[in-house]
TORNU-400231 format. One record per residue: x, y, z of N, C-alpha, C, O, CB in turn; residue in three letters. Coordinates in steps of 0.1 Angstrom, whole numbers, plus 5000, padded with zeros to 4 digits. Glycine has a CB too. Example, Ala and Ser with C-alpha at 12.3 -4.5 7.8 and 13.67 -1.06 7.14 Angstrom:
# TORNU-400231
@n_xx = 5132, n_yy = 4943, n_zz = 5078, ca_xx = 5123, ca_yy = 4955, ca_zz = 5078, c_xx = 5132, c_yy = 4967, c_zz = 5078, o_xx = 5142, o_yy = 4967, o_zz = 5085, cb_xx = 5113, cb_yy = 4955, cb_zz = 5090, aa = ALA;
@n_xx = 5128, n_yy = 4978, n_zz = 5071, ca_xx = 5137, ca_yy = 4989, ca_zz = 5071, c_xx = 5129, c_yy = 5000, c_zz = 5079, o_xx = 5134, o_yy = 5011, o_zz = 5080, cb_xx = 5141, cb_yy = 4994, cb_zz = 5057, aa = SER;
//
This chain:
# TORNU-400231
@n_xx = 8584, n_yy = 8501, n_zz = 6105, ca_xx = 8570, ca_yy = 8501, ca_zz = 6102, c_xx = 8565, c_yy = 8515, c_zz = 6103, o_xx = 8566, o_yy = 8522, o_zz = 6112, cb_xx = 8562, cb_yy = 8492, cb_zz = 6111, aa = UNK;
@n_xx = 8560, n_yy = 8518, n_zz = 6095, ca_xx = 8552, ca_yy = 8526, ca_zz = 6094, c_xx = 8537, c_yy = 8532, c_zz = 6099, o_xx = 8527, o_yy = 8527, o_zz = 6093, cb_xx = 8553, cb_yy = 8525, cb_zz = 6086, aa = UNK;
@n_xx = 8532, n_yy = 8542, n_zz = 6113, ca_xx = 8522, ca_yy = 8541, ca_zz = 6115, c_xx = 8515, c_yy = 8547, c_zz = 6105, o_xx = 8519, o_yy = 8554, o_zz = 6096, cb_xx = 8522, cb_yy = 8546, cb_zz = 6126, aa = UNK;
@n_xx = 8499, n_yy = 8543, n_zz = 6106, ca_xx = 8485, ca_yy = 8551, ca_zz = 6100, c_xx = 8478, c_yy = 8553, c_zz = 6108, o_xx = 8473, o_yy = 8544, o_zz = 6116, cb_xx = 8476, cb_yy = 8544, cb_zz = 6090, aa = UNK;
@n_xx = 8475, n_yy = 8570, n_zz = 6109, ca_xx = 8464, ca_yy = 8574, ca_zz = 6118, c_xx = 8447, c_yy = 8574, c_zz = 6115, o_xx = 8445, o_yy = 8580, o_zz = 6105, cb_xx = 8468, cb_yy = 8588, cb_zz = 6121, aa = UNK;
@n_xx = 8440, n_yy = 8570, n_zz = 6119, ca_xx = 8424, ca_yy = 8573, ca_zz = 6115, c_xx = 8421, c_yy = 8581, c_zz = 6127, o_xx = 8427, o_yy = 8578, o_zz = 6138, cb_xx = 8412, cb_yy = 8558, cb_zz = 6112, aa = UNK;
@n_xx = 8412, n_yy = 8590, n_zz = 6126, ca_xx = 8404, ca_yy = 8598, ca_zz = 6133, c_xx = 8388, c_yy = 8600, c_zz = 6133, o_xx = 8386, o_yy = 8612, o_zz = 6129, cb_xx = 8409, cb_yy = 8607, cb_zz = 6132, aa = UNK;
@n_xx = 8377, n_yy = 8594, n_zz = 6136, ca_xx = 8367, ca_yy = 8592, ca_zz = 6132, c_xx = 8357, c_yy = 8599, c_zz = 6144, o_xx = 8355, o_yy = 8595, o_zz = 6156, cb_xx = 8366, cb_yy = 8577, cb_zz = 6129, aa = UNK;
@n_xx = 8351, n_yy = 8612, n_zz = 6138, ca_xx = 8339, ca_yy = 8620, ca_zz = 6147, c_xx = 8327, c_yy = 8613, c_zz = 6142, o_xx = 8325, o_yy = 8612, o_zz = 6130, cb_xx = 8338, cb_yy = 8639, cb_zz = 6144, aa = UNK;
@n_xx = 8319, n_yy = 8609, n_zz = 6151, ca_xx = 8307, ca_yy = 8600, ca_zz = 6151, c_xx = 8292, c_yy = 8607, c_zz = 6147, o_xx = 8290, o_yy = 8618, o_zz = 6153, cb_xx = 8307, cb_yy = 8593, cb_zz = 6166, aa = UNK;
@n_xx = 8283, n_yy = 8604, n_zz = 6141, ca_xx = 8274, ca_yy = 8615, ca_zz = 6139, c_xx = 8265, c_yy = 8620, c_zz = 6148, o_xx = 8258, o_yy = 8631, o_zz = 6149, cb_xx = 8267, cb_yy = 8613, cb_zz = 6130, aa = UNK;
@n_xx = 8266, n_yy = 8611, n_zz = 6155, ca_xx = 8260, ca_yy = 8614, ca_zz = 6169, c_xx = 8265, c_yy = 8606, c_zz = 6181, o_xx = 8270, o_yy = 8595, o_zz = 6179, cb_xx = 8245, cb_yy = 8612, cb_zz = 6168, aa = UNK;
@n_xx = 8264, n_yy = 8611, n_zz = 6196, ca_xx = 8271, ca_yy = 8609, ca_zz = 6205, c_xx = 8267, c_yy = 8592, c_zz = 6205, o_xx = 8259, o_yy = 8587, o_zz = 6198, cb_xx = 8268, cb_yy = 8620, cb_zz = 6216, aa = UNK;
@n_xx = 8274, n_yy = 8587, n_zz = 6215, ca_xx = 8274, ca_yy = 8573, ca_zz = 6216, c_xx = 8276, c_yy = 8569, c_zz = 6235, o_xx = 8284, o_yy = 8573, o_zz = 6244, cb_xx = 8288, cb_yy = 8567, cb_zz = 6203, aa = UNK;
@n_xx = 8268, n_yy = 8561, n_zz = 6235, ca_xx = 8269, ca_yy = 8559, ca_zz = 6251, c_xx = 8281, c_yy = 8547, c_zz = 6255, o_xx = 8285, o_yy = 8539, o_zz = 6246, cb_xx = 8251, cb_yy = 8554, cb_zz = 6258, aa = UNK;
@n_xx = 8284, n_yy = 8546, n_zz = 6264, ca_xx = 8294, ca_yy = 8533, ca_zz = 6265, c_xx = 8296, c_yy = 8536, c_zz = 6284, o_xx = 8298, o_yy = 8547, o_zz = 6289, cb_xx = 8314, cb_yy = 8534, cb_zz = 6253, aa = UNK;
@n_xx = 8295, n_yy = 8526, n_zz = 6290, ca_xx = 8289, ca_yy = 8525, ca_zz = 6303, c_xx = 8290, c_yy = 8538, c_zz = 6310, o_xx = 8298, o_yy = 8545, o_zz = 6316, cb_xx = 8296, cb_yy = 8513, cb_zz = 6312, aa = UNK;
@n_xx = 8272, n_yy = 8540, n_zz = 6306, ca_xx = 8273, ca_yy = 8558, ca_zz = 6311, c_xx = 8281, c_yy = 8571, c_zz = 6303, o_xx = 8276, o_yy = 8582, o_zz = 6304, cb_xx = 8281, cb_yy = 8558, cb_zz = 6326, aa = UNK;
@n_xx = 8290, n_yy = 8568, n_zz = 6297, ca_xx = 8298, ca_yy = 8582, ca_zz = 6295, c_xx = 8294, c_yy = 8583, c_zz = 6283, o_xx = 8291, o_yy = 8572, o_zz = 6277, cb_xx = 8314, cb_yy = 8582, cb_zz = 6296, aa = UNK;
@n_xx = 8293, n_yy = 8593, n_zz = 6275, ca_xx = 8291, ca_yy = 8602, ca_zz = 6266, c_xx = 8303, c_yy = 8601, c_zz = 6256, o_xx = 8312, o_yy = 8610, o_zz = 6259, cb_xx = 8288, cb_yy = 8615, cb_zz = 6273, aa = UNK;
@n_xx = 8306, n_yy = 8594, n_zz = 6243, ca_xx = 8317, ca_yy = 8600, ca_zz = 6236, c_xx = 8312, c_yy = 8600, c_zz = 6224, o_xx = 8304, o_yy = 8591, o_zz = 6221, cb_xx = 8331, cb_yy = 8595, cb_zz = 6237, aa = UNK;
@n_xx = 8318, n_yy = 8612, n_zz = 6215, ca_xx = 8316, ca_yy = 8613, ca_zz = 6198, c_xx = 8326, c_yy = 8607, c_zz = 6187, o_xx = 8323, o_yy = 8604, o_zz = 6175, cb_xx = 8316, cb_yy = 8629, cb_zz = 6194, aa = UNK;
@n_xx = 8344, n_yy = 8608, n_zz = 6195, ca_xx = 8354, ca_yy = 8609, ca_zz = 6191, c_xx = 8364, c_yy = 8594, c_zz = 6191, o_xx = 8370, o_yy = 8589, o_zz = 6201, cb_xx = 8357, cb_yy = 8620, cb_zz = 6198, aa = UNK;
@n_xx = 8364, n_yy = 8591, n_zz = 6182, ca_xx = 8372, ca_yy = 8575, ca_zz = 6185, c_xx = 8386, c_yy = 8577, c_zz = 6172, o_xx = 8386, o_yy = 8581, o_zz = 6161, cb_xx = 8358, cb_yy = 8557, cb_zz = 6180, aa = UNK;
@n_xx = 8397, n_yy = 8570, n_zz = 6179, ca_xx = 8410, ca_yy = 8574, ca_zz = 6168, c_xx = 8420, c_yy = 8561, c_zz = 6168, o_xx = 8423, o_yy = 8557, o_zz = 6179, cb_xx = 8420, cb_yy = 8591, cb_zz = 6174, aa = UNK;
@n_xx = 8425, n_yy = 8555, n_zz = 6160, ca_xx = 8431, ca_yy = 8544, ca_zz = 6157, c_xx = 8447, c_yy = 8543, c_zz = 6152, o_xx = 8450, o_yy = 8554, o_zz = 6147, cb_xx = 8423, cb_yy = 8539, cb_zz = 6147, aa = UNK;
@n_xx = 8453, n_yy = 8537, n_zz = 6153, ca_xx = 8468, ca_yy = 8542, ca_zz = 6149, c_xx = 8469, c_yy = 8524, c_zz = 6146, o_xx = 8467, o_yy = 8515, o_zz = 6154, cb_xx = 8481, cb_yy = 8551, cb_zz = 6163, aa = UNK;
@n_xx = 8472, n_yy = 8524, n_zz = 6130, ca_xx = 8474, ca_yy = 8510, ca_zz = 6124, c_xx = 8485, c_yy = 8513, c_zz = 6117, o_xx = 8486, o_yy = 8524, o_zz = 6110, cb_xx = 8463, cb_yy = 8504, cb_zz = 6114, aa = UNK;
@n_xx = 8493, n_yy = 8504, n_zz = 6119, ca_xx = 8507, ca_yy = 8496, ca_zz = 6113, c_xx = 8510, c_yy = 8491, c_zz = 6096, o_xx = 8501, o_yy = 8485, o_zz = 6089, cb_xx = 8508, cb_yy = 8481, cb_zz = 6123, aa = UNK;
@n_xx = 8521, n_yy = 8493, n_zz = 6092, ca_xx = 8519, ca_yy = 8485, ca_zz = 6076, c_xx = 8510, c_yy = 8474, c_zz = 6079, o_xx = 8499, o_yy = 8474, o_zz = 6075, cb_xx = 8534, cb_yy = 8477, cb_zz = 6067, aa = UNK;
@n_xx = 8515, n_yy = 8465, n_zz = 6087, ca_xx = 8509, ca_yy = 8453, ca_zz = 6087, c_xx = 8496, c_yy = 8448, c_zz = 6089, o_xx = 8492, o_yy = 8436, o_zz = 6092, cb_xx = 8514, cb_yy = 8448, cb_zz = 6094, aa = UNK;
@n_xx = 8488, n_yy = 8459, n_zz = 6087, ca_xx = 8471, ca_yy = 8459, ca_zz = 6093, c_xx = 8468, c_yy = 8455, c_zz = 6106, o_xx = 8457, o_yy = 8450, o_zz = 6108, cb_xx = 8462, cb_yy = 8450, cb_zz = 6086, aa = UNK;
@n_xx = 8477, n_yy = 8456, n_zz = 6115, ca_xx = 8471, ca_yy = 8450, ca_zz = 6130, c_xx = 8473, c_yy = 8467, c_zz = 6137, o_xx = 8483, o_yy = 8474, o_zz = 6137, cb_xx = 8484, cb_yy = 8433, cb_zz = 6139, aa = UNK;
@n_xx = 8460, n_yy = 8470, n_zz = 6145, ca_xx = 8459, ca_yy = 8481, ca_zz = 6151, c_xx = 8464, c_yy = 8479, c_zz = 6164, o_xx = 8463, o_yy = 8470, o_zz = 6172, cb_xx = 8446, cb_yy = 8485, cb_zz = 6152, aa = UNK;
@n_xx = 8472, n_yy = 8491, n_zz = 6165, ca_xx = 8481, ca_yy = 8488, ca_zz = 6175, c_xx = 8474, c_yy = 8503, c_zz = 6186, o_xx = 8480, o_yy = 8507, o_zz = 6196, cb_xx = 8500, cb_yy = 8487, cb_zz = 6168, aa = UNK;
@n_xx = 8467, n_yy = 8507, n_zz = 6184, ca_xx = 8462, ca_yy = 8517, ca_zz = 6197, c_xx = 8449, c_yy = 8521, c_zz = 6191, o_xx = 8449, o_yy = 8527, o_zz = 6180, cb_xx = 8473, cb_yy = 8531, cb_zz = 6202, aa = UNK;
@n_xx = 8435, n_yy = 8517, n_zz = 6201, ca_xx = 8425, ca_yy = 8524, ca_zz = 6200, c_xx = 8422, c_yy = 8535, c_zz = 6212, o_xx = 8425, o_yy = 8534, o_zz = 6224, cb_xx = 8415, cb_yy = 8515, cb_zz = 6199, aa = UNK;
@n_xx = 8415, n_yy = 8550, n_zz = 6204, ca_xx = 8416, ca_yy = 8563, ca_zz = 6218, c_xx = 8401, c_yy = 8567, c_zz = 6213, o_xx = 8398, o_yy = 8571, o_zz = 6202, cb_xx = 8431, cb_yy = 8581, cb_zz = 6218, aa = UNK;
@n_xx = 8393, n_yy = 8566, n_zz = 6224, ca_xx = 8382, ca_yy = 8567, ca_zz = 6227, c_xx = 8381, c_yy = 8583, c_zz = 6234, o_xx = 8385, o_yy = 8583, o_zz = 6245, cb_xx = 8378, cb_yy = 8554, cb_zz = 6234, aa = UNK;
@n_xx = 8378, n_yy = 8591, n_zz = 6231, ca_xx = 8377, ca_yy = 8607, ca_zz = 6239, c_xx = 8361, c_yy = 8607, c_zz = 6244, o_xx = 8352, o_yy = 8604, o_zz = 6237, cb_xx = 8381, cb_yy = 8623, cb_zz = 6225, aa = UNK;
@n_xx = 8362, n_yy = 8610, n_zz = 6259, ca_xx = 8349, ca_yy = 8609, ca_zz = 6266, c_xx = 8347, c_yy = 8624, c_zz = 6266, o_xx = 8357, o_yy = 8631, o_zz = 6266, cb_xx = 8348, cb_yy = 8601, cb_zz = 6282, aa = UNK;
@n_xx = 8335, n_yy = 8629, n_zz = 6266, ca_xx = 8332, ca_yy = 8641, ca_zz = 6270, c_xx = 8330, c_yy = 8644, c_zz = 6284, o_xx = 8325, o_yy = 8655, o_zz = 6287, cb_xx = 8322, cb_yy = 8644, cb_zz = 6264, aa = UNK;
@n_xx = 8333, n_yy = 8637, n_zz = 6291, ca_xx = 8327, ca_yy = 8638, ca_zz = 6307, c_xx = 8340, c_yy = 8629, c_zz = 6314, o_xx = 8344, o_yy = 8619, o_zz = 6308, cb_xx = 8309, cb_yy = 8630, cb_zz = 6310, aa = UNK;
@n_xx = 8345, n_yy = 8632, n_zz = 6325, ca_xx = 8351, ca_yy = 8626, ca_zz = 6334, c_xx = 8348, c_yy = 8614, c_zz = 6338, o_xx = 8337, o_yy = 8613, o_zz = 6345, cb_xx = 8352, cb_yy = 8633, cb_zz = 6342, aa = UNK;
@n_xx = 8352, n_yy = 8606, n_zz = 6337, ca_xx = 8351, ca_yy = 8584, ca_zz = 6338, c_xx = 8349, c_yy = 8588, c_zz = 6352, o_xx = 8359, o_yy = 8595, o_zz = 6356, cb_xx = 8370, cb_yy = 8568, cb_zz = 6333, aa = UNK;
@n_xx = 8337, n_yy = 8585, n_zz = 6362, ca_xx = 8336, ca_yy = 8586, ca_zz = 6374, c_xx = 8339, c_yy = 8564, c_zz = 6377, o_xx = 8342, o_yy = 8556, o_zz = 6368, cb_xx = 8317, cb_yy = 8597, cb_zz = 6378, aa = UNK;
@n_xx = 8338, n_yy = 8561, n_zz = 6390, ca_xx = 8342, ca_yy = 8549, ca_zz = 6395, c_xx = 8332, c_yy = 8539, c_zz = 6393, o_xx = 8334, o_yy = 8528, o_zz = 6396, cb_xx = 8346, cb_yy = 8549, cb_zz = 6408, aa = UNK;
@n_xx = 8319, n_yy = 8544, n_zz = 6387, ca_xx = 8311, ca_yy = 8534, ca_zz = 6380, c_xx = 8315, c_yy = 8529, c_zz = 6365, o_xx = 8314, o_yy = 8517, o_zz = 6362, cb_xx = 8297, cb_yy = 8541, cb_zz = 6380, aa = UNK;
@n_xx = 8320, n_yy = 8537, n_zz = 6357, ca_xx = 8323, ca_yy = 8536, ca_zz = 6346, c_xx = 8338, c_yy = 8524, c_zz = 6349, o_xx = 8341, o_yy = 8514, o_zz = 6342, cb_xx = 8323, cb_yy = 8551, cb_zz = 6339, aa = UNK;
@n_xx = 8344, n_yy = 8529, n_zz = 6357, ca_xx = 8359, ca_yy = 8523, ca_zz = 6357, c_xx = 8356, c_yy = 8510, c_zz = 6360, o_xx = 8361, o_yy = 8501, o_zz = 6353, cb_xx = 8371, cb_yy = 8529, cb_zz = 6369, aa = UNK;
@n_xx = 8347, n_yy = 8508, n_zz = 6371, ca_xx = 8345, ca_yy = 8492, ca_zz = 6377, c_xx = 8339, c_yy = 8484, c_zz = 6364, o_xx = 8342, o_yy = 8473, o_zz = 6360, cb_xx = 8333, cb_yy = 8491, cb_zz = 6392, aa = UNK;
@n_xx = 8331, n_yy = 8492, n_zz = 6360, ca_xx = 8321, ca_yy = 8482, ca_zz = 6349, c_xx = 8331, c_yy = 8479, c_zz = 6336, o_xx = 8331, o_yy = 8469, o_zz = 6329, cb_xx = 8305, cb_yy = 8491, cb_zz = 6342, aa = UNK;
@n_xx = 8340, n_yy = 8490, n_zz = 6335, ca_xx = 8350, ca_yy = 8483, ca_zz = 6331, c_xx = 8362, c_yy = 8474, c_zz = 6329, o_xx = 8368, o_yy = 8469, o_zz = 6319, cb_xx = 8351, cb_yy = 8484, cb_zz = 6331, aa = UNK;
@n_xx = 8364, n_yy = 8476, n_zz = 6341, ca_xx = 8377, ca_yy = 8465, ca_zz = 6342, c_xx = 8368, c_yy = 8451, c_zz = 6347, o_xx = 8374, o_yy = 8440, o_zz = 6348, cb_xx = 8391, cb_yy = 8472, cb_zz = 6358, aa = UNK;
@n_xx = 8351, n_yy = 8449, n_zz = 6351, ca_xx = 8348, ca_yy = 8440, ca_zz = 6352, c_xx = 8347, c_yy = 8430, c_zz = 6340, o_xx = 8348, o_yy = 8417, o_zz = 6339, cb_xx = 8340, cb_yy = 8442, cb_zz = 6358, aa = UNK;
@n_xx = 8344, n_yy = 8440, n_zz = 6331, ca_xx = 8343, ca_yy = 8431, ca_zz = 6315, c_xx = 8357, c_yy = 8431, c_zz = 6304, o_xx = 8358, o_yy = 8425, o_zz = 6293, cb_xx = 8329, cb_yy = 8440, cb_zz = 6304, aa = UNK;
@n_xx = 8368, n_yy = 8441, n_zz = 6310, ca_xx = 8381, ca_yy = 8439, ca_zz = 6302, c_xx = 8394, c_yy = 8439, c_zz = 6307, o_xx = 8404, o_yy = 8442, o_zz = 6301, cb_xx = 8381, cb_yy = 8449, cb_zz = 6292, aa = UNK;
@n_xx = 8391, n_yy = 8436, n_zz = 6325, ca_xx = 8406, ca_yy = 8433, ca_zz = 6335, c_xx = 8408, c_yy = 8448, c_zz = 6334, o_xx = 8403, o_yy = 8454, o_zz = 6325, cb_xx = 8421, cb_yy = 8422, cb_zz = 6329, aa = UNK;
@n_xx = 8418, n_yy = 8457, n_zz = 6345, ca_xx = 8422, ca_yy = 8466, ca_zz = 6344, c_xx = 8438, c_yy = 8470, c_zz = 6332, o_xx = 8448, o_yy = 8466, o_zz = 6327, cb_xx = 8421, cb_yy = 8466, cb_zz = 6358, aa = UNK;
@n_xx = 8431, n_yy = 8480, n_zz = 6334, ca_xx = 8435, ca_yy = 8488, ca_zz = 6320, c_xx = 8456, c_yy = 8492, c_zz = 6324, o_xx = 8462, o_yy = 8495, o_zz = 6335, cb_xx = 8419, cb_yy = 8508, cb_zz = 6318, aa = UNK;
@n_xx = 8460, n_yy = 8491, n_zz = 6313, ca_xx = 8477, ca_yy = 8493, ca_zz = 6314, c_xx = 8480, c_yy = 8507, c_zz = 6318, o_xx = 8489, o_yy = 8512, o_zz = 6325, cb_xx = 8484, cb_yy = 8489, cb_zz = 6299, aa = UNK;
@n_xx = 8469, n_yy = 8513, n_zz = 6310, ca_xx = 8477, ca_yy = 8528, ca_zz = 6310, c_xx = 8460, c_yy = 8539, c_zz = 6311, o_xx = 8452, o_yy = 8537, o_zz = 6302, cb_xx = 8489, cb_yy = 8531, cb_zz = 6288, aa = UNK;
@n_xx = 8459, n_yy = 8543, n_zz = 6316, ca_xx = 8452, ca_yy = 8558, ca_zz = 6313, c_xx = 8454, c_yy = 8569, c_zz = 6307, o_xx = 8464, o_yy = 8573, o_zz = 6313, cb_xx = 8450, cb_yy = 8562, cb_zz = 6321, aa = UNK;
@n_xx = 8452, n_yy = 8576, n_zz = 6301, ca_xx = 8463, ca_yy = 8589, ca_zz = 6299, c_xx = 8453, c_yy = 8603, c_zz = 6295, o_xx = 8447, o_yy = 8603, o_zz = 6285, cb_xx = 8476, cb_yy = 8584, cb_zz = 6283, aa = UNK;
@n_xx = 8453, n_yy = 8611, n_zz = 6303, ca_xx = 8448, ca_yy = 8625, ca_zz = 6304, c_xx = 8456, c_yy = 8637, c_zz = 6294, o_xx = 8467, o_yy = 8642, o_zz = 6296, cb_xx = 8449, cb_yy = 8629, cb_zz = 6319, aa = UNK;
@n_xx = 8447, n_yy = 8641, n_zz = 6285, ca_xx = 8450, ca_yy = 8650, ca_zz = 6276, c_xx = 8450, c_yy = 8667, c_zz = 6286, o_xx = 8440, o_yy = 8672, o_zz = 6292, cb_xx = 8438, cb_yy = 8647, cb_zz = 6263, aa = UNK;
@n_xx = 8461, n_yy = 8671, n_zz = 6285, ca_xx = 8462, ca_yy = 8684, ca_zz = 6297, c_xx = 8466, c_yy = 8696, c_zz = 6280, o_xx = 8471, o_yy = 8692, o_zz = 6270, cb_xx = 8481, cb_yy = 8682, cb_zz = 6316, aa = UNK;
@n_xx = 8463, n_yy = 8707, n_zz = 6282, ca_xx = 8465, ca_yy = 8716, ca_zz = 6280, c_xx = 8468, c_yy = 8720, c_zz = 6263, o_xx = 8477, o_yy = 8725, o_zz = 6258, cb_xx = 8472, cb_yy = 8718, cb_zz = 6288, aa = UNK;
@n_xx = 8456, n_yy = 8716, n_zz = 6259, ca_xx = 8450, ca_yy = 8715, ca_zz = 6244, c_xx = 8451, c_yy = 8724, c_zz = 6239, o_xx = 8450, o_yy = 8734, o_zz = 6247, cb_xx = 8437, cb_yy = 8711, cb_zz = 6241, aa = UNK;
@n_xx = 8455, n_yy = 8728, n_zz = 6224, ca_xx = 8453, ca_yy = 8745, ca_zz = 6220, c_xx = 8457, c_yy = 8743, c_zz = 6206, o_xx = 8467, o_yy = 8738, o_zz = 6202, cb_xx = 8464, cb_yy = 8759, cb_zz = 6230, aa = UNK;
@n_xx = 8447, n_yy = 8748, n_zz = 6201, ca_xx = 8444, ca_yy = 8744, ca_zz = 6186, c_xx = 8450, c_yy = 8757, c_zz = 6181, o_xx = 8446, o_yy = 8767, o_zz = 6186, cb_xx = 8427, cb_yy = 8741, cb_zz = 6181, aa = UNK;
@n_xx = 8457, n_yy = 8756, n_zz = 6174, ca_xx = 8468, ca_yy = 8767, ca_zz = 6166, c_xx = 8462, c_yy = 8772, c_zz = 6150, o_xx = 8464, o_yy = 8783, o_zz = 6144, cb_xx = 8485, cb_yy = 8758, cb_zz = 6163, aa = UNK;
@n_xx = 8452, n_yy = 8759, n_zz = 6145, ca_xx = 8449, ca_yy = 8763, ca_zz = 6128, c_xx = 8432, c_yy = 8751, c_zz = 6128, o_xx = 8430, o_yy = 8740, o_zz = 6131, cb_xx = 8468, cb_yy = 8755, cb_zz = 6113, aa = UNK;
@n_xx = 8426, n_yy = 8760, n_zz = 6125, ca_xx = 8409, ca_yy = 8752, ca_zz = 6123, c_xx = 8408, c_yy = 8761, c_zz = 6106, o_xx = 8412, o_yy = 8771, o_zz = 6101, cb_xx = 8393, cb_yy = 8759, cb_zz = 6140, aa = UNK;
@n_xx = 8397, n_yy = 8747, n_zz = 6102, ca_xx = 8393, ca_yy = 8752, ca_zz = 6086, c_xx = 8388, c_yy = 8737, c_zz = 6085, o_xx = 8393, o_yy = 8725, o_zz = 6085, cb_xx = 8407, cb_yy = 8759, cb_zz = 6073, aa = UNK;
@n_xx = 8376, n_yy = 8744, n_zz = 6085, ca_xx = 8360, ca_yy = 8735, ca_zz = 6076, c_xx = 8360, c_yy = 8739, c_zz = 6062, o_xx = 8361, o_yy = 8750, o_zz = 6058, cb_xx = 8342, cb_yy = 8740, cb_zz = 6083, aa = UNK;
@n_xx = 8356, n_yy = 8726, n_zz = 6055, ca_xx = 8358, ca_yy = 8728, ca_zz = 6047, c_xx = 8336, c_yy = 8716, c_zz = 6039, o_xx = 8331, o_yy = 8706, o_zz = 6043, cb_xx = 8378, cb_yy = 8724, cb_zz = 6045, aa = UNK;
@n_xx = 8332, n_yy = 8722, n_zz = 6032, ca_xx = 8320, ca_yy = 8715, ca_zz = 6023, c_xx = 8329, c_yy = 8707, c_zz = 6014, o_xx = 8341, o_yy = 8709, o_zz = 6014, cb_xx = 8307, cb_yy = 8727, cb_zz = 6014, aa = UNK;
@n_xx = 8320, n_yy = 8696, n_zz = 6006, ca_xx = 8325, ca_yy = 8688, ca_zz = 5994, c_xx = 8316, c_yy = 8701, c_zz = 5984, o_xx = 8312, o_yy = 8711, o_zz = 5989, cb_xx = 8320, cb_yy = 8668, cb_zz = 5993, aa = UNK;
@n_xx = 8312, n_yy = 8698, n_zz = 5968, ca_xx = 8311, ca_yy = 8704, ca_zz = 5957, c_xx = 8293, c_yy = 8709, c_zz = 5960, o_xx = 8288, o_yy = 8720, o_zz = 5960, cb_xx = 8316, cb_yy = 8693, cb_zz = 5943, aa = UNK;
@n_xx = 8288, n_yy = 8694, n_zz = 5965, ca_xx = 8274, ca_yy = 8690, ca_zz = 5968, c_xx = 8270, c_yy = 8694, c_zz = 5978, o_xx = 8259, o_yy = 8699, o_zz = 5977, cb_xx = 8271, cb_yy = 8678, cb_zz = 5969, aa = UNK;
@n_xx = 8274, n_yy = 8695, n_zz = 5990, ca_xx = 8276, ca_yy = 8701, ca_zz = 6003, c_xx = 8267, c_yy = 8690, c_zz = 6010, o_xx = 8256, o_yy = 8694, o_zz = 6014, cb_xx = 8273, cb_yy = 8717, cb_zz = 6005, aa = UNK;
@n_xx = 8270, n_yy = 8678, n_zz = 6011, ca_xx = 8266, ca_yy = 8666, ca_zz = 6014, c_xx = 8275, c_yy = 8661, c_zz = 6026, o_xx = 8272, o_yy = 8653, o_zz = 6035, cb_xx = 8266, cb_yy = 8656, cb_zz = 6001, aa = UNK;
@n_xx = 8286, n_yy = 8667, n_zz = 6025, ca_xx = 8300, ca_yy = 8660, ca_zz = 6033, c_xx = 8308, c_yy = 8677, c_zz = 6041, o_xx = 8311, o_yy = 8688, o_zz = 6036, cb_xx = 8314, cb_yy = 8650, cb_zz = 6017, aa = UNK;
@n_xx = 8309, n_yy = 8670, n_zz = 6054, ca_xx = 8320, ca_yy = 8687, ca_zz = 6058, c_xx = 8331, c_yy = 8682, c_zz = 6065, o_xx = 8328, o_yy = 8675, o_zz = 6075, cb_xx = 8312, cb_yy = 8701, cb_zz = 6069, aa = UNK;
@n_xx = 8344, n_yy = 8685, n_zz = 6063, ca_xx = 8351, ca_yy = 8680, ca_zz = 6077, c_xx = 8358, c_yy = 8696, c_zz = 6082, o_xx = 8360, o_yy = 8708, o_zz = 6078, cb_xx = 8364, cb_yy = 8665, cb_zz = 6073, aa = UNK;
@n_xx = 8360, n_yy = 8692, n_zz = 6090, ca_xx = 8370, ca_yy = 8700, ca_zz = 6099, c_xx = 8383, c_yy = 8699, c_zz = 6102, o_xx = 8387, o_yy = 8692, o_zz = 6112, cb_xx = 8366, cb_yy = 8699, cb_zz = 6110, aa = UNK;
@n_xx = 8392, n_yy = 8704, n_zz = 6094, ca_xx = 8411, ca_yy = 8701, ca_zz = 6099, c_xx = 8415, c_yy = 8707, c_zz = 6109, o_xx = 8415, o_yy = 8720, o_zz = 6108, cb_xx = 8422, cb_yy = 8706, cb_zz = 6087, aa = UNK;
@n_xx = 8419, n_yy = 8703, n_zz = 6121, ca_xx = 8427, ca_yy = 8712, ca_zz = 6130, c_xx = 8444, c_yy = 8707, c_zz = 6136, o_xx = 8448, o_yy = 8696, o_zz = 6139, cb_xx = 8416, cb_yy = 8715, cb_zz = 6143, aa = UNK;
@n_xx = 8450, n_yy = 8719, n_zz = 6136, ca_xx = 8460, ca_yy = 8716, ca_zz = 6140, c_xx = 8459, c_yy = 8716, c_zz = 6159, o_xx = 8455, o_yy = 8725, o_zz = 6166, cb_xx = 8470, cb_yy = 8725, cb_zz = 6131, aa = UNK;
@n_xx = 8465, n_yy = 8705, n_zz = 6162, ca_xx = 8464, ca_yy = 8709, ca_zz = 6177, c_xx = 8483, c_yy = 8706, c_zz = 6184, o_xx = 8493, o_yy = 8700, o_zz = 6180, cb_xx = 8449, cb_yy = 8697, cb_zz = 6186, aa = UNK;
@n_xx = 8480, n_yy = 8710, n_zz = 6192, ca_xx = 8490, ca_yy = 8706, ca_zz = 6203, c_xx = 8489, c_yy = 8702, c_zz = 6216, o_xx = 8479, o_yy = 8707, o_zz = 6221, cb_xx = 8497, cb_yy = 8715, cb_zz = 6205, aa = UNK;
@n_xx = 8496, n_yy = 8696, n_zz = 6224, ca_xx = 8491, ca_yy = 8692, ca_zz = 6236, c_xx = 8501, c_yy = 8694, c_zz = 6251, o_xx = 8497, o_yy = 8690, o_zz = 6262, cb_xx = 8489, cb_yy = 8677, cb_zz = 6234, aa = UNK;
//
């Protein structure tokens, strides 16, 4: 099977118990069933956010901390209209 990545920057920030995120990214299968959603917080999940969550979705399997980011290639790019902009970057982790 084959994975499909989506990566979706939000137009504005979005709250979710207390924390601050813009950035949400999906990894879907031929088969249309999403097999990993990654939510990127701008702020460190303090133990309010953790409890309120595992109260409404049981505790969580995995956590996982992005360490030592470093973007190698950036380029924004406008559409014709300049209605639309994205941003490509290459990163590493």
């Amino acid at each position: 099977m084959n994975k499909v990545f989506f990566d979706i920057i939000l137009k504005k920030e979005s709250n979710y118990y207390g924390s601050q995120f813009k950035f949400i990214s999906f990894v879907r299968f031929d088969n249309d069933i999403i097999n990993s959603i990654t939510v990127n917080f701008n702020t460190i999940i303090n133990l309010n956010f953790y409890n309120l969550f595992v109260d409404n979705y049981g505790t969580p399997k995995n956590i996982f901390l992005k360490t030592g980011k470093k973007t190698v290639n950036s380029k924004e790019e406008d559409d014709e209209h300049k209605t639309f902009k994205q941003i490509l970057k290459q990163n590493f982790f």
